[in-house]
Backbone atoms as SQL, in Angstrom:
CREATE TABLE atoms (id INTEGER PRIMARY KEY, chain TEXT, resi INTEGER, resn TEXT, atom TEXT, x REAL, y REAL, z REAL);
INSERT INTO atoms VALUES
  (1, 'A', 1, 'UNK', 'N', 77.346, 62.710, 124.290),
  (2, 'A', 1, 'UNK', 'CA', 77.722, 64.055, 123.902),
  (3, 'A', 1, 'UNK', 'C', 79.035, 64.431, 124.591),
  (4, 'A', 2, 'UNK', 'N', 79.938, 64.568, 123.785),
  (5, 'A', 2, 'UNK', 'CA', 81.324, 65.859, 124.331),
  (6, 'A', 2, 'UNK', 'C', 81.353, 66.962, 124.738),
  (7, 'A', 3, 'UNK', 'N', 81.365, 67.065, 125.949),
  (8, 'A', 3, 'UNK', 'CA', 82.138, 68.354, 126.629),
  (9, 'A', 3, 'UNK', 'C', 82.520, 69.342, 125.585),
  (10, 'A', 4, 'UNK', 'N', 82.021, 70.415, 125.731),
  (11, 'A', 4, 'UNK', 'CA', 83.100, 71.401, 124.580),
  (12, 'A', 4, 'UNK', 'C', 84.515, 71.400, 125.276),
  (13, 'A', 5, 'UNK', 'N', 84.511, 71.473, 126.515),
  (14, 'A', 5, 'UNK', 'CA', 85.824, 72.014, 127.521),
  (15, 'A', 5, 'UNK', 'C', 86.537, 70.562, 126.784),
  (16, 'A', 6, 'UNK', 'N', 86.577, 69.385, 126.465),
  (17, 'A', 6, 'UNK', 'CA', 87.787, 68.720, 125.836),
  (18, 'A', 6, 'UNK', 'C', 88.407, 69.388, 124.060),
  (19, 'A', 7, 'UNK', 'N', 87.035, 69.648, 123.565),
  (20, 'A', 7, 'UNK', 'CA', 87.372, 70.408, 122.446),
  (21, 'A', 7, 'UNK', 'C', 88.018, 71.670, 122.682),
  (22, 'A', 8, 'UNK', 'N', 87.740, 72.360, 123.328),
  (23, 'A', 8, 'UNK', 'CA', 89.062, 73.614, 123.738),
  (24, 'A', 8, 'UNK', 'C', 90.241, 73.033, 124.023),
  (25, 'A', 9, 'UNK', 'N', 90.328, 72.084, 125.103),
  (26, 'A', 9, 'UNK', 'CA', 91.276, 71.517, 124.988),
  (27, 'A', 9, 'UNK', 'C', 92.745, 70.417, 124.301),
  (28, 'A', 10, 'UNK', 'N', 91.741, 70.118, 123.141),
  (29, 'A', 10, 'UNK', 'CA', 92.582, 69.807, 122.195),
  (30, 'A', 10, 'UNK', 'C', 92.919, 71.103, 121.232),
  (31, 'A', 11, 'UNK', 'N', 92.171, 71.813, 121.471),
  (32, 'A', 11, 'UNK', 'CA', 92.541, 73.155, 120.028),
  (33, 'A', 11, 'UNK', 'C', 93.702, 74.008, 120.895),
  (34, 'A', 12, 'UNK', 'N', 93.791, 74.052, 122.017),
  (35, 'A', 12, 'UNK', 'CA', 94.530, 74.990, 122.806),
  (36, 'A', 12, 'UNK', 'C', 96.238, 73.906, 122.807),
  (37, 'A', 13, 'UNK', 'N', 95.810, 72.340, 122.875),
  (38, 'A', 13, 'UNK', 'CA', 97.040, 71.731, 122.859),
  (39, 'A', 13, 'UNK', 'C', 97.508, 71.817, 121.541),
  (40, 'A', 14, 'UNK', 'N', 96.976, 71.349, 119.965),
  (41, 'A', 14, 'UNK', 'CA', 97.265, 72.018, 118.707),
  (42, 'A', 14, 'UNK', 'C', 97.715, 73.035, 118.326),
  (43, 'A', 15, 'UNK', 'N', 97.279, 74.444, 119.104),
  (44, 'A', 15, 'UNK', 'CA', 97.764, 75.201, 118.605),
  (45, 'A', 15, 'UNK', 'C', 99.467, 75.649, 119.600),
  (46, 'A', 16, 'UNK', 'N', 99.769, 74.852, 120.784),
  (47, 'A', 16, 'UNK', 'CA', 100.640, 75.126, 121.179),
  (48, 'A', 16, 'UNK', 'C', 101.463, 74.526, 120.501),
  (49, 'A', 17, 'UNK', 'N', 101.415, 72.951, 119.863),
  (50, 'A', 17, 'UNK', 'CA', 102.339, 72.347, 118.806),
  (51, 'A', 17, 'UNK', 'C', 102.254, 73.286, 117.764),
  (52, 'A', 18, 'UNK', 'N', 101.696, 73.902, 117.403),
  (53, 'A', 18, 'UNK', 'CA', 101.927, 74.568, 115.812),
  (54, 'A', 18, 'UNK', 'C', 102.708, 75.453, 116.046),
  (55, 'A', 19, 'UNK', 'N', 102.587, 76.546, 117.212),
  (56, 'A', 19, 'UNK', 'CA', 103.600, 77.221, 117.132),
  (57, 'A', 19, 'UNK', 'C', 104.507, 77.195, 117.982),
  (58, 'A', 20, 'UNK', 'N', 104.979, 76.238, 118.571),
  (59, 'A', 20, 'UNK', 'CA', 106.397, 75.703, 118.736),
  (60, 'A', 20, 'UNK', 'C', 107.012, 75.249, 117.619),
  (61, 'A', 21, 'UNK', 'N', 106.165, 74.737, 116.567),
  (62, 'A', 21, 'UNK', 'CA', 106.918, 74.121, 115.551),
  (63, 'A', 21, 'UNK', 'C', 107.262, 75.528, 114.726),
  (64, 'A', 22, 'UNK', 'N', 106.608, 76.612, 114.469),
  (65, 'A', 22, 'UNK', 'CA', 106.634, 77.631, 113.857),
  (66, 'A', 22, 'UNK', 'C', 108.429, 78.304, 115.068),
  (67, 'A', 23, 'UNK', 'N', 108.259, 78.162, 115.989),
  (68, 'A', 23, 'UNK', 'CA', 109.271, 79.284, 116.929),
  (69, 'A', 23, 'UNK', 'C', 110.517, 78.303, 116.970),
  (70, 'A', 24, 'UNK', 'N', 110.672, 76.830, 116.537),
  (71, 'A', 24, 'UNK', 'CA', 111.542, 76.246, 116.596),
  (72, 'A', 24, 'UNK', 'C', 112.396, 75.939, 115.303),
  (73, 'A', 25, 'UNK', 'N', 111.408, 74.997, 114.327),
  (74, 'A', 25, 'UNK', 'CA', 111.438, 74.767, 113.491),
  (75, 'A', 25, 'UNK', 'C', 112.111, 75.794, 112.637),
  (76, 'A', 26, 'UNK', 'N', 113.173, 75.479, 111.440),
  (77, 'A', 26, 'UNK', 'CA', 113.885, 76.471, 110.578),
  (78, 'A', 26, 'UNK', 'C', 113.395, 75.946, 108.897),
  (79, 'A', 27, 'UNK', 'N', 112.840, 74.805, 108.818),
  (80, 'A', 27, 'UNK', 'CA', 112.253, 74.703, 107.311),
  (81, 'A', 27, 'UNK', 'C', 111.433, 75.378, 106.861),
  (82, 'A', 28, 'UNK', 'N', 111.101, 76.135, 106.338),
  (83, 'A', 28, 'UNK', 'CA', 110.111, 76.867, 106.205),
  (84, 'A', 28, 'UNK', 'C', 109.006, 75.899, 105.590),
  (85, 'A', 29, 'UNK', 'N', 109.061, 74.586, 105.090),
  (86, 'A', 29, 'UNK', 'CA', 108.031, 73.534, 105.142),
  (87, 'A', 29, 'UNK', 'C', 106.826, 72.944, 106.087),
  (88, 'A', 30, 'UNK', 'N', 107.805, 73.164, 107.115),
  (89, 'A', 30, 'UNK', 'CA', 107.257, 72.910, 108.528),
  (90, 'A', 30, 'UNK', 'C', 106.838, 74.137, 109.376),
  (91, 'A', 31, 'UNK', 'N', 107.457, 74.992, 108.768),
  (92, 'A', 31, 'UNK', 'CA', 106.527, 75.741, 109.211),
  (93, 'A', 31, 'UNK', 'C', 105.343, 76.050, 108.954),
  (94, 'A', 32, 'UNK', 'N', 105.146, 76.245, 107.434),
  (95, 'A', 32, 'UNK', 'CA', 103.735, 76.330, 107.100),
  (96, 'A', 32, 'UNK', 'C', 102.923, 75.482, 107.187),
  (97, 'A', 33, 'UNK', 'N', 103.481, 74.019, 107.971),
  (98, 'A', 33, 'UNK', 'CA', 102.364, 72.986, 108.297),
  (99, 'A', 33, 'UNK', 'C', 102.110, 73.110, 109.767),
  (100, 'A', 34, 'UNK', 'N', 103.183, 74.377, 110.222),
  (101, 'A', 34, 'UNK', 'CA', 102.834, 74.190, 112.068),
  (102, 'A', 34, 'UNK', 'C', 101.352, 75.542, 111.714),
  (103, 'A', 35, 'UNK', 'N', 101.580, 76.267, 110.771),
  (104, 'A', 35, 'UNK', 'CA', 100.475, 77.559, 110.813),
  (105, 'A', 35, 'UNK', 'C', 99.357, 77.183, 110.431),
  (106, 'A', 36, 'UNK', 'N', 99.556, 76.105, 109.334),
  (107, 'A', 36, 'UNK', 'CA', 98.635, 75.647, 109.068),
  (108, 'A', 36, 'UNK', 'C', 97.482, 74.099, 110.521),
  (109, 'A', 37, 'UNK', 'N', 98.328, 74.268, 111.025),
  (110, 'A', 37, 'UNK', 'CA', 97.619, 73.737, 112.362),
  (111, 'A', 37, 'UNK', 'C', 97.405, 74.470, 113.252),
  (112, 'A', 38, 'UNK', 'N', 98.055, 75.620, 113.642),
  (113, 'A', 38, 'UNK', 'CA', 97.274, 76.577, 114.443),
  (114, 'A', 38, 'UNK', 'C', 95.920, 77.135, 114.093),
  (115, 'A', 39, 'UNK', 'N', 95.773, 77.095, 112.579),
  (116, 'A', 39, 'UNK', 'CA', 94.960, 77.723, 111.880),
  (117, 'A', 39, 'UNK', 'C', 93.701, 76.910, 112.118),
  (118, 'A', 40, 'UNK', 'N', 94.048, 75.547, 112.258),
  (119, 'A', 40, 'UNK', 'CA', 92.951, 74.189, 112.539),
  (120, 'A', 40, 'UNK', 'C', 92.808, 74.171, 113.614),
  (121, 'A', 41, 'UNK', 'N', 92.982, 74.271, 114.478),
  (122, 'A', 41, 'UNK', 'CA', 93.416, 74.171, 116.428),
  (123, 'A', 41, 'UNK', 'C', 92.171, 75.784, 116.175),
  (124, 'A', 42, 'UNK', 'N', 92.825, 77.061, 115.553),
  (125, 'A', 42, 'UNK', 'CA', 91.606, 77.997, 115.830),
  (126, 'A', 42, 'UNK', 'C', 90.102, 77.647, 115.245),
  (127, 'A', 43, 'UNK', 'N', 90.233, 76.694, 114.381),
  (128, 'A', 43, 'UNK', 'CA', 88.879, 75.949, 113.602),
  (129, 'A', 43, 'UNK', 'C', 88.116, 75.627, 114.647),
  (130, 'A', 44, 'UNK', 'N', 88.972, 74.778, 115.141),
  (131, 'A', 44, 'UNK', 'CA', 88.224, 73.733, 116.275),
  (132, 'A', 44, 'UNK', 'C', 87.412, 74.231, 117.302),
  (133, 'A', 45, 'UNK', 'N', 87.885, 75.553, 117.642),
  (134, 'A', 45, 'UNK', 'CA', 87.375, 75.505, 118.707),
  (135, 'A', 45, 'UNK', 'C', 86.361, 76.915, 118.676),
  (136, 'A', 46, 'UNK', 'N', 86.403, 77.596, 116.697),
  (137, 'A', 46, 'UNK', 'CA', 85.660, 78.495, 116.736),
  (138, 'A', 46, 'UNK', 'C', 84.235, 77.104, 116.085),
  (139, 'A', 47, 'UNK', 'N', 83.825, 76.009, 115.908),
  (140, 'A', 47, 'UNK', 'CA', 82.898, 75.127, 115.580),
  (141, 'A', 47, 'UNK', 'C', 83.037, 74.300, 116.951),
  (142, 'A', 48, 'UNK', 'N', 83.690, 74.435, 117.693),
  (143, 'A', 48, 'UNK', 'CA', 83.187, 73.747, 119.094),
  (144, 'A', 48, 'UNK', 'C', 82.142, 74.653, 120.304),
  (145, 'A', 49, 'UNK', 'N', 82.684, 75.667, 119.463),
  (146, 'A', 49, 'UNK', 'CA', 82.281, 77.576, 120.661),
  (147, 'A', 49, 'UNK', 'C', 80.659, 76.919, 119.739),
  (148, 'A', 50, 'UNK', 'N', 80.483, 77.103, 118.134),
  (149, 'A', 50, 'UNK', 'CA', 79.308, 77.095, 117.824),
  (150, 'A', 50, 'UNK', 'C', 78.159, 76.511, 117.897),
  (151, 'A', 51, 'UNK', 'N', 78.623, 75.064, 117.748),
  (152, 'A', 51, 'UNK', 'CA', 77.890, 73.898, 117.948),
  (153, 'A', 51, 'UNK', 'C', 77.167, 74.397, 119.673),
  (154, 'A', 52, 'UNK', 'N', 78.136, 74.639, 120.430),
  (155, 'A', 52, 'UNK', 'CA', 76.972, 75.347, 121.804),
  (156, 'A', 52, 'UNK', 'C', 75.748, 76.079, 121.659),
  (157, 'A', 53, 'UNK', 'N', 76.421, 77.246, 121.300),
  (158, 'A', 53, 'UNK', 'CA', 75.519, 78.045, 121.122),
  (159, 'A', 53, 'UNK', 'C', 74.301, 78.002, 120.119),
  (160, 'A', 54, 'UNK', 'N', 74.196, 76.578, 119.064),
  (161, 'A', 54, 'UNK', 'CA', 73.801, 76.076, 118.405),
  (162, 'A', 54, 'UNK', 'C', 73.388, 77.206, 116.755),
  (163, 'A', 55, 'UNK', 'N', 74.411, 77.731, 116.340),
  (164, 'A', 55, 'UNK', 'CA', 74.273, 78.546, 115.114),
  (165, 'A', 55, 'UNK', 'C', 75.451, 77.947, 114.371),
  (166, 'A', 56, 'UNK', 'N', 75.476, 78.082, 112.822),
  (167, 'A', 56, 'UNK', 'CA', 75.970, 77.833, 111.436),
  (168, 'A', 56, 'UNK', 'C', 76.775, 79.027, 112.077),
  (169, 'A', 57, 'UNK', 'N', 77.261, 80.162, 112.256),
  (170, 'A', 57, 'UNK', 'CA', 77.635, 81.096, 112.086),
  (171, 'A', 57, 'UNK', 'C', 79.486, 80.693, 111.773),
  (172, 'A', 58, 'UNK', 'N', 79.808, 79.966, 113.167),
  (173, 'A', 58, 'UNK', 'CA', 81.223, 79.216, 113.193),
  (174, 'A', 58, 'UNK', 'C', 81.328, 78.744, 111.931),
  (175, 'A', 59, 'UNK', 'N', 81.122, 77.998, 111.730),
  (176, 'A', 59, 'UNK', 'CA', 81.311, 76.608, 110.336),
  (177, 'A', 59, 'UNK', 'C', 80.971, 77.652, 109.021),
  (178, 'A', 60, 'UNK', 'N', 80.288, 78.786, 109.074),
  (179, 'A', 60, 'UNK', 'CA', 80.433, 79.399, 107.992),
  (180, 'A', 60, 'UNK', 'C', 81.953, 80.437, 107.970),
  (181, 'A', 61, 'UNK', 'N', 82.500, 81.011, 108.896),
  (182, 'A', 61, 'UNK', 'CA', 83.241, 81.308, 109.281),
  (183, 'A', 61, 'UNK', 'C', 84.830, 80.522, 109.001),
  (184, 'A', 62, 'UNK', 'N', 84.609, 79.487, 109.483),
  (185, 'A', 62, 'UNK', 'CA', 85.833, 78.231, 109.649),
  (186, 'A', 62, 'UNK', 'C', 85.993, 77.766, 107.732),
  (187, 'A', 63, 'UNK', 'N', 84.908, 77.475, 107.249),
  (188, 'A', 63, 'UNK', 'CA', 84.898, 77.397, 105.809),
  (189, 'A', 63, 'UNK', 'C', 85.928, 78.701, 105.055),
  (190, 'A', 64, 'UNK', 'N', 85.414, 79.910, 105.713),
  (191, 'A', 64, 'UNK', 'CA', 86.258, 81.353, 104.731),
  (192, 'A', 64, 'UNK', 'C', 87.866, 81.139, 105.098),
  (193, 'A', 65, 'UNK', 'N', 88.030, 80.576, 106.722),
  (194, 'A', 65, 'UNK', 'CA', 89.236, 80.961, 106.894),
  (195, 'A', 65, 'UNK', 'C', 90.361, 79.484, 106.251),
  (196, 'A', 66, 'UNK', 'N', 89.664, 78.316, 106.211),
  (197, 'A', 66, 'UNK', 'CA', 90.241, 76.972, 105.305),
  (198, 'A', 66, 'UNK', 'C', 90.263, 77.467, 103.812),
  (199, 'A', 67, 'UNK', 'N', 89.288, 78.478, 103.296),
  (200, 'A', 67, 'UNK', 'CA', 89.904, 78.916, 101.696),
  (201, 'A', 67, 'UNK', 'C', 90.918, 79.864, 101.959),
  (202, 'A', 68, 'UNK', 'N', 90.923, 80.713, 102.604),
  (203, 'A', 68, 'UNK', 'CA', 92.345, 81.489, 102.702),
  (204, 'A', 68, 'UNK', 'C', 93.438, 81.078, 103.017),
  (205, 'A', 69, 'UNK', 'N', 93.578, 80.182, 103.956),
  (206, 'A', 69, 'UNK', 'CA', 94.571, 78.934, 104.054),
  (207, 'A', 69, 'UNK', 'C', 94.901, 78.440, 103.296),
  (208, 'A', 70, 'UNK', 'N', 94.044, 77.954, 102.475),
  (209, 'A', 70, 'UNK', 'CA', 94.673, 77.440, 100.875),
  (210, 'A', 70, 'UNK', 'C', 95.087, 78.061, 99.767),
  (211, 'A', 71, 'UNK', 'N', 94.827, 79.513, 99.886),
  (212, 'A', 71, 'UNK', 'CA', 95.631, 80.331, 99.448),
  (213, 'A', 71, 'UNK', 'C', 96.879, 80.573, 99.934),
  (214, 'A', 72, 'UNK', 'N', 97.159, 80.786, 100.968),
  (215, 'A', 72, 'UNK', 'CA', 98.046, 81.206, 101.455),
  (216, 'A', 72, 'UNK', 'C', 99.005, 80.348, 101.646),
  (217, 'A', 73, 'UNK', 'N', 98.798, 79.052, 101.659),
  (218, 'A', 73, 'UNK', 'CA', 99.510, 78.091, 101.249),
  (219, 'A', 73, 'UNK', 'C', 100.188, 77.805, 99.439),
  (220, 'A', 74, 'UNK', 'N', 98.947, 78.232, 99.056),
  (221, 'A', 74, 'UNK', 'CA', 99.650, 78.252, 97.233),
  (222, 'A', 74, 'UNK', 'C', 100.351, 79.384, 97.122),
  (223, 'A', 75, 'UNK', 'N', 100.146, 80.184, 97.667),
  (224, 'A', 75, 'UNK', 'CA', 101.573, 81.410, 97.479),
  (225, 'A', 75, 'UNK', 'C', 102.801, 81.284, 98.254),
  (226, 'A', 76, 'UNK', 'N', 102.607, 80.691, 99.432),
  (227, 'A', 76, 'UNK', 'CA', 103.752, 80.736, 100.189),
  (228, 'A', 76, 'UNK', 'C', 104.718, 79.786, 99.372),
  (229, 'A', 77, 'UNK', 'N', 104.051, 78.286, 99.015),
  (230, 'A', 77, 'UNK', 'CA', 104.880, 77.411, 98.319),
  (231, 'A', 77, 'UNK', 'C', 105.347, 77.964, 96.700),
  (232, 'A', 78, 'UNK', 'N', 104.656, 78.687, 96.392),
  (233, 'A', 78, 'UNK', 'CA', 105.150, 79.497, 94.713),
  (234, 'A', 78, 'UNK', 'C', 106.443, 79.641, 95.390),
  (235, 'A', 79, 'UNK', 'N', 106.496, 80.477, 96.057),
  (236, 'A', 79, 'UNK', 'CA', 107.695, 81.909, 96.684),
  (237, 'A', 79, 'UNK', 'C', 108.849, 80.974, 96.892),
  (238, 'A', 80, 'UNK', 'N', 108.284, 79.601, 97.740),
  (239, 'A', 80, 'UNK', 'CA', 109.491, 79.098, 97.955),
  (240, 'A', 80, 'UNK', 'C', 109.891, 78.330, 96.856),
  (241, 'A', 81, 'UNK', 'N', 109.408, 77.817, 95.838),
  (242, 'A', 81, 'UNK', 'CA', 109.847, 76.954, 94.690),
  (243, 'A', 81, 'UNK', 'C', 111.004, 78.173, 94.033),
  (244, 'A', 82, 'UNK', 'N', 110.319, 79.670, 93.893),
  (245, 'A', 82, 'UNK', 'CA', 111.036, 80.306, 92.904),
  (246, 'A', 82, 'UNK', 'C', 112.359, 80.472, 93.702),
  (247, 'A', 83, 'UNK', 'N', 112.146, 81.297, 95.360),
  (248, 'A', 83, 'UNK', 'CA', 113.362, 80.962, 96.033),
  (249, 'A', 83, 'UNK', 'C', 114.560, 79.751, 96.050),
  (250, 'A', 84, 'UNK', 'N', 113.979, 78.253, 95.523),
  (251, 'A', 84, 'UNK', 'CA', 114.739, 77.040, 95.689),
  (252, 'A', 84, 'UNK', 'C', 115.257, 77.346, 94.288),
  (253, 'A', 85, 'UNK', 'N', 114.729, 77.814, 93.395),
  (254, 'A', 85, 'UNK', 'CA', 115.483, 78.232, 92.141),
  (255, 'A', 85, 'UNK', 'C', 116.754, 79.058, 91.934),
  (256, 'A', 86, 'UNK', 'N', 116.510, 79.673, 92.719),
  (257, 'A', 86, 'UNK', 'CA', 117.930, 80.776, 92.081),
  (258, 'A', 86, 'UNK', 'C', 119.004, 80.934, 93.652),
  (259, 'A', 87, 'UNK', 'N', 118.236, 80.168, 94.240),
  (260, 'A', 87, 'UNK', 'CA', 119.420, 80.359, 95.799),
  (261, 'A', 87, 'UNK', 'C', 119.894, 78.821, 96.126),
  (262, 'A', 88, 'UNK', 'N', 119.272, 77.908, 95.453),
  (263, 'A', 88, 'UNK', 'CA', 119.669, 76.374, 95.894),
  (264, 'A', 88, 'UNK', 'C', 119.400, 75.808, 97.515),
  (265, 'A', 89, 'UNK', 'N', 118.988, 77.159, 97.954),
  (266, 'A', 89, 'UNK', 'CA', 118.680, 76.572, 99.656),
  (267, 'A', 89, 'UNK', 'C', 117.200, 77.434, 100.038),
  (268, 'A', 90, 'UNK', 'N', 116.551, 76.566, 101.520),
  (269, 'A', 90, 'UNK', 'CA', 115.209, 77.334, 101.785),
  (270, 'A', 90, 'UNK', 'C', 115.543, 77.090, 103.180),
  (271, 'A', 91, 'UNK', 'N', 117.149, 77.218, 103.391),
  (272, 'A', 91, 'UNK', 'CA', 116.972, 77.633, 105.125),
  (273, 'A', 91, 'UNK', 'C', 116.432, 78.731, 105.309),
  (274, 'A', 92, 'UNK', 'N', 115.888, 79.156, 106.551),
  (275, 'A', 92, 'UNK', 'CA', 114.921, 80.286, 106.585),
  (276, 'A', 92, 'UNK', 'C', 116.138, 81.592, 107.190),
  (277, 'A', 93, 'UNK', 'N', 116.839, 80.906, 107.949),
  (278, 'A', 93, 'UNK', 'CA', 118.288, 81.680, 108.295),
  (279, 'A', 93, 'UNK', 'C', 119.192, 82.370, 106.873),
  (280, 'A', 94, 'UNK', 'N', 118.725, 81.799, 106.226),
  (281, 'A', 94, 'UNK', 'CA', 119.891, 81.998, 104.709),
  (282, 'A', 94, 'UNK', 'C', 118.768, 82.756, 104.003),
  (283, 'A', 95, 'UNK', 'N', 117.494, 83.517, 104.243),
  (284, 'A', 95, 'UNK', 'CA', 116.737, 83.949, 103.380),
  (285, 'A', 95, 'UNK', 'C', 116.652, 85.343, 104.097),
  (286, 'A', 96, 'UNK', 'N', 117.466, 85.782, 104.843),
  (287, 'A', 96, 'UNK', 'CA', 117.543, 87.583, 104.892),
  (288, 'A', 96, 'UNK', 'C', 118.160, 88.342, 103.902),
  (289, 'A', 97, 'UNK', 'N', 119.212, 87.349, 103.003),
  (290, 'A', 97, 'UNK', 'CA', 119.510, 87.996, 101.786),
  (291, 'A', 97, 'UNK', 'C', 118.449, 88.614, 100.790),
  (292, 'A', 98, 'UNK', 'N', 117.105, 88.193, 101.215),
  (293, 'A', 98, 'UNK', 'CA', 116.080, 89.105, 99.762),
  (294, 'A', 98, 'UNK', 'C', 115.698, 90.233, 100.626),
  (295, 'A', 99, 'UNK', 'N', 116.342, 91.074, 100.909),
  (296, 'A', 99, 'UNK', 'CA', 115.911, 92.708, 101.559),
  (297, 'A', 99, 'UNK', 'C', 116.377, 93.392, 100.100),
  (298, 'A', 100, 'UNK', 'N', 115.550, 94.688, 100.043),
  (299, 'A', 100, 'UNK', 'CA', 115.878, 95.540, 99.314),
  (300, 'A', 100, 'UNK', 'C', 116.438, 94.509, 98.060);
């Protein structure tokens, strides 16, 4: 049996890569794959918290927030396809032009 304390500890090291990659990173590609690992890094360790305490509650939980993720992933990538359409670029620096 595993320690939960290594499972925190990989979700706490995951989610520090995700958002370094989010605070560094300027693709907005990579970014939504660093959020989308923070988002897994918070998985981990809300089904590592559960498995203790021995309830479904986590994993029912972790399930709602992986479908919203996948939403939020199919819209973010719409936005940027239509953005790669009419601006030819998806630097994230070059995308303050859509205000107002």
């Amino acid at each position: 049996m595993v320690p939960v304390d290594y499972y925190v500890g990989l979700s706490a090291v995951l989610f520090t890569i995700g958002a370094l990659g989010v605070l560094i990173r300027r693709n907005p590609l990579i970014i939504f794959m660093s959020v989308e690992l923070m988002l897994n890094a918070a998985n981990l360790a809300v089904v590592a918290f559960g498995s203790v305490y021995k309830t479904f509650s986590g994993q029912i939980f972790v399930f709602f927030v992986i479908a919203v993720a996948a939403a939020e992933v199919a819209v973010g990538l719409a936005l940027l396809v239509e953005i790669f359409k009419s601006k030819k670029n998806i630097n994230v620096d070059d995308l303050n032009s859509l205000k107002g």
